[in-house]
N, C-alpha and C positions, 0 to 999 in steps of 0.2 A: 784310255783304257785303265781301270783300276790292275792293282793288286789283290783284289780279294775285297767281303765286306762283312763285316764284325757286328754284334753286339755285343755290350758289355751289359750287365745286369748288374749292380749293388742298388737297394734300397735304401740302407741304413744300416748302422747310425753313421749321424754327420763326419763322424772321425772315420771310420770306417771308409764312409764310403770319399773321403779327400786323400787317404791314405792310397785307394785303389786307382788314384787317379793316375798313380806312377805308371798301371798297365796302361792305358791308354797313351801315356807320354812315350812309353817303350813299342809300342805297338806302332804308332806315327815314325817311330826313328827307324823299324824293320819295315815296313810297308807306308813309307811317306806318302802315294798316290790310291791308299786303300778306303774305301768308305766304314767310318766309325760311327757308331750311334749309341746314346746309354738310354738302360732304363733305370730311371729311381724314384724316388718317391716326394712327394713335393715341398715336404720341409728342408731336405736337402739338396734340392735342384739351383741355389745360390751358388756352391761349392761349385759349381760347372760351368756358370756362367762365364761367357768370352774364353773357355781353351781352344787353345787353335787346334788340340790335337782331336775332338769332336765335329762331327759334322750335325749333330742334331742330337736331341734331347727328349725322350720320353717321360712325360711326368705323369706318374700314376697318384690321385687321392689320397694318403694316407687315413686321413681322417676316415673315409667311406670303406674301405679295404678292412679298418678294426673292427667293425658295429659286429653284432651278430647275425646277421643275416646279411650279412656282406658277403657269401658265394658266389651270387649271380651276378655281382656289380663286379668282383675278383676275373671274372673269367669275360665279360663284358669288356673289360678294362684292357685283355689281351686282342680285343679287334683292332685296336688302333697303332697296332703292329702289322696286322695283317697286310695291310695297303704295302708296308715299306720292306715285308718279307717276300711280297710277288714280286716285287722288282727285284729282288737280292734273292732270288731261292736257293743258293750256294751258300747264303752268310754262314758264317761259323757265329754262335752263342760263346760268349767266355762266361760264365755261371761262377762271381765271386759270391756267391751265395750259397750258405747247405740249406736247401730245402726243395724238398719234394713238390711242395704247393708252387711251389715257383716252374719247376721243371712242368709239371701239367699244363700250367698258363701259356709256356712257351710251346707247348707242343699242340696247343690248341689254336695257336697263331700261327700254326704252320713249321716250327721250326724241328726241324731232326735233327742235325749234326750243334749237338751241345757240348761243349766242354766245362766242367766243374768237378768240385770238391766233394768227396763222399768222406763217409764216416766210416769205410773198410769194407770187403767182399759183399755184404750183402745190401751196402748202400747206395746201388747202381741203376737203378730203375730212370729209364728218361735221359742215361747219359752215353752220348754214343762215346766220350772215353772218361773215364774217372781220374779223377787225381787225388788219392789219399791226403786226407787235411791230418797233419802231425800236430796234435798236439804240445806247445814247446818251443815249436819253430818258430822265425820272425815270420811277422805276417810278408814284409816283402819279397823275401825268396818262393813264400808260396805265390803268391802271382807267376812268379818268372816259374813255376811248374806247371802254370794252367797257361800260359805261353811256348811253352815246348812242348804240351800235350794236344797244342793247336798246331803243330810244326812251325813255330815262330822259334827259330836260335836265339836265344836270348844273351848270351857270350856270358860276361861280367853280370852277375844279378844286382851288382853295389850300382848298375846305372839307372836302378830304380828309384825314381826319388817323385813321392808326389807335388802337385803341380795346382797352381793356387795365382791368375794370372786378375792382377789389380786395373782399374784404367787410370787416368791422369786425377780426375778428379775424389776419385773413393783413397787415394794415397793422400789429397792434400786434406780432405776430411780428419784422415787418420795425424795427421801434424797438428791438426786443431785439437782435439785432444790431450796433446803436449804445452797448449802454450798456456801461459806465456813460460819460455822457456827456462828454465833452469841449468846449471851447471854441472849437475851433475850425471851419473847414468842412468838411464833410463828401464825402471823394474815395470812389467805386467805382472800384475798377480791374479791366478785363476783361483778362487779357492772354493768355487764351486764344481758345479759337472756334477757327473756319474750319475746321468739322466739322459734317458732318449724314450721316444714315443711310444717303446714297449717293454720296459721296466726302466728300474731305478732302483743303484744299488751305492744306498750311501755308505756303506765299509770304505769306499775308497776314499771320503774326503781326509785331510788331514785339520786335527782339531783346531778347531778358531782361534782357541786362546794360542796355538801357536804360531799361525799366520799375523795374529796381531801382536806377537812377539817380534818377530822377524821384522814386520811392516814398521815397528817403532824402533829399533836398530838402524833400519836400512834410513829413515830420518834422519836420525842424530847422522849417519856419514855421507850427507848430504846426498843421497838418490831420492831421484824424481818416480815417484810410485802415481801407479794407476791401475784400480781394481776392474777386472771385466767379466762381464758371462749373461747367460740371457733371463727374461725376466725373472726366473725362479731360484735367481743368484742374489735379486737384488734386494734383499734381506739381511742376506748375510755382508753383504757389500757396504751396506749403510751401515750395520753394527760394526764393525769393523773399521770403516772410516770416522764413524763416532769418535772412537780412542786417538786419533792422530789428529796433528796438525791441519788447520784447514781441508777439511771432510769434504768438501764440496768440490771440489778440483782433483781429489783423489776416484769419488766413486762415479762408475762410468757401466756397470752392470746394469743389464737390463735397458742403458737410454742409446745401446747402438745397435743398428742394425750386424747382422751376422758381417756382411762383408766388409763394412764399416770399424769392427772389432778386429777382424783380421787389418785391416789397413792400419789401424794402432799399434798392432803387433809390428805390425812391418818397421814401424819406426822406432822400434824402439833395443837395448841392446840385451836385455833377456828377458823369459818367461820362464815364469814358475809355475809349477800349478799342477795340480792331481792327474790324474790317466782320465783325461778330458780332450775334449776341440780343440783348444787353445794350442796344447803342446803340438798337436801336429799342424795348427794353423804355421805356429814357428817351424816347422819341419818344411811344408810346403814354400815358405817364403824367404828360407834360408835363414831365420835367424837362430839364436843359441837359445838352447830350452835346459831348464833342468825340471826333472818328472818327478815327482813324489809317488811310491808306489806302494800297495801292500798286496791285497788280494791278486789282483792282477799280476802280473809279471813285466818288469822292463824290457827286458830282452826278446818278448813278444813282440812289441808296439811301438817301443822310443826309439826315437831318429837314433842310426849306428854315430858313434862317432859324437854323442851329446853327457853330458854329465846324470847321472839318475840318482835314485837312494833307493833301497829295496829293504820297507819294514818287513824282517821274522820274525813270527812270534810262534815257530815249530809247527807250524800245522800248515805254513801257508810258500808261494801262491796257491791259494787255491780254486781261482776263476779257472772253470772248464767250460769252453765254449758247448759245447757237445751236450750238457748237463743242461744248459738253461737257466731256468728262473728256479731249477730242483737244486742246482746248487747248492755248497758251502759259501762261497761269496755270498749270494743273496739271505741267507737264510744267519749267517752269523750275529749272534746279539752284542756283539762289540767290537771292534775296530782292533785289537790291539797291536795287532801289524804298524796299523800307521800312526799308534800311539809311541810304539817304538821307534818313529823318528823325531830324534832331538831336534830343536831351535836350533842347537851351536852347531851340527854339521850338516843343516842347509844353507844356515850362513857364511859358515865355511866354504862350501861348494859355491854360493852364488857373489859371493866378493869375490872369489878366485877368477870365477869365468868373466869378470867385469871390473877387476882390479881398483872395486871399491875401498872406499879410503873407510878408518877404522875396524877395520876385519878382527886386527892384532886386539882391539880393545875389547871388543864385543864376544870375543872367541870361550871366555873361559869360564 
């Protein structure tokens, strides 16, 4: 006999939805004999693969879902729930998603008792309970409130931590990457992101010329650098590794697969890198991240407990989930938030977390 049977709904984006995998890990540990099931969308259906704490995976088309006359293929798309709802007609939905278009889909598959995120009093249609999304808050306490709004106790919310499970072989992949080995620590650098399948908001990178600052620092005190991110990184990856040493062993954007790049991470003793994949791939796999931030907010999104930098430049954060693509994020003609972070106190920060040699020299 189970416990009960769940879906979990995030689509995207990839961080997002590796970030949410914490509710499912917590979900497993209150109801260890309950049936779990996600739905998301199939560029990020890698992130899911092999968790114990799933028992199945719905993948919906991204691609077909965008077009303009994707309605009927949208609501078509919710049959292949239906089969796994007559068997479970009790599941509860966990709805990590605000959207109404989503709530319809579900409701056309059968589902009533949905639990999600509303945008305040009059954001409730389609949800038998709401759970006011705070703008501010870290995104993982908000899970642990659409887990007590499901009657799941959730104790401690710090035991939320998402969940990113490698096999033998995608780790020793990720070691080949590294070799042949070197002496000293081992840096990922993201210096891309701030792209997913339904915008794209380059405010958030921090500028090249200071990643390739940093990158030629972190040389001279002998760390072993390795750029990554996916194909529409590797541009900036190759300019980048242009300017260093041996270019060719540094750049790795764009020639690895998603889980492939997380298994790099895995091996390695920190991540750098903008409010991107990368940083929560390191969140998910336990290793040390430090986040370059501006528009965005730290205190939203970076692992508790990791090193960050949050560029002001008086006006900001100013990402509002709630706003969209109408935003000030999206819509600002210049970075200066993240122009506002120096070279010398990311270097600072990331010798410290990895007690790289020459910190003292490079510092001033």
């Amino acid at each position: 006999m189970t416990e009960g049977s769940y879906v979990i709904v995030k689509l995207g984006a990839a961080g997002d939805v590796l970030l949410t995998t914490a509710l499912a890990r917590e979900l497993r540990r209150l109801r260890p004999r309950a049936q779990c099931v996600w739905v998301t969308s199939d560029y990020a259906a890698p992130l899911l693969e092999g968790n114990p704490d799933l028992d199945g995976v719905f993948t919906f088309p991204l691609g077909r879902l965008r077009r303009p006359r994707a309605a009927g293929q949208f609501w078509e798309a919710g049959r292949r729930l239906r089969g796994w709802r007559r068997r479970h007609p009790e599941a509860v939905v966990l709805l990590a998603h605000r959207s109404r278009r989503l709530r319809a889909l579900l409701h056309a598959a059968g589902f009533s008792h949905i639990v999600g995120w509303s945008d305040g009093p009059g954001d409730t249609w389609g949800l038998a309970r709401a759970v006011p999304f705070v703008h501010g808050r870290h995104r993982l306490p908000q899970l642990a409130d659409l887990l007590r709004a499901a009657d799941l106790a959730t104790g401690n919310p710090a035991r939320l931590v998402p969940r990113l499970d490698l096999n033998w072989s995608e780790l020793a992949a990720g070691e080949q990457v590294w070799r042949p080995e070197g002496t000293g620590p081992r840096w990922v650098l993201a210096p891309g992101g701030a792209a997913n399948p339904w915008s794209a908001m380059p405010n958030r990178l921090w500028p090249r010329e200071r990643y390739l600052e940093l990158a030629r620092r972190a040389q001279t005190a002998g760390i072993e650098l390795r750029f990554v991110g996916g194909p529409g990184d590797a541009a900036l990856s190759q300019w980048l590794c242009a300017g260093l040493e041996d270019p060719a062993r540094c750049h790795w954007a764009g020639k690895l697969s998603l889980r492939h790049t997380a298994a790099a991470i895995a091996a390695a003793d920190l991540v750098i890198g903008n409010d991107s994949l990368p940083l929560i791939l390191a969140h998910a796999l336990g290793r040390p991240a430090l986040g370059l931030y501006g528009p965005t907010s730290a205190a939203q999104i970076h692992a508790p407990g990791q090193p960050s930098v949050q560029g002001r430049a008086g006006c900001g954060p100013c990402y509002d989930p709630r706003l969209g693509v109408r935003g000030m994020a999206y819509v600002c003609p210049r970075a200066r938030c993240m122009e506002q972070i120096s070279c010398d106190e990311v270097w600072r920060m990331a010798a410290a977390a990895t007690g790289a040699r020459g910190a003292a020299a490079h510092a001033g």
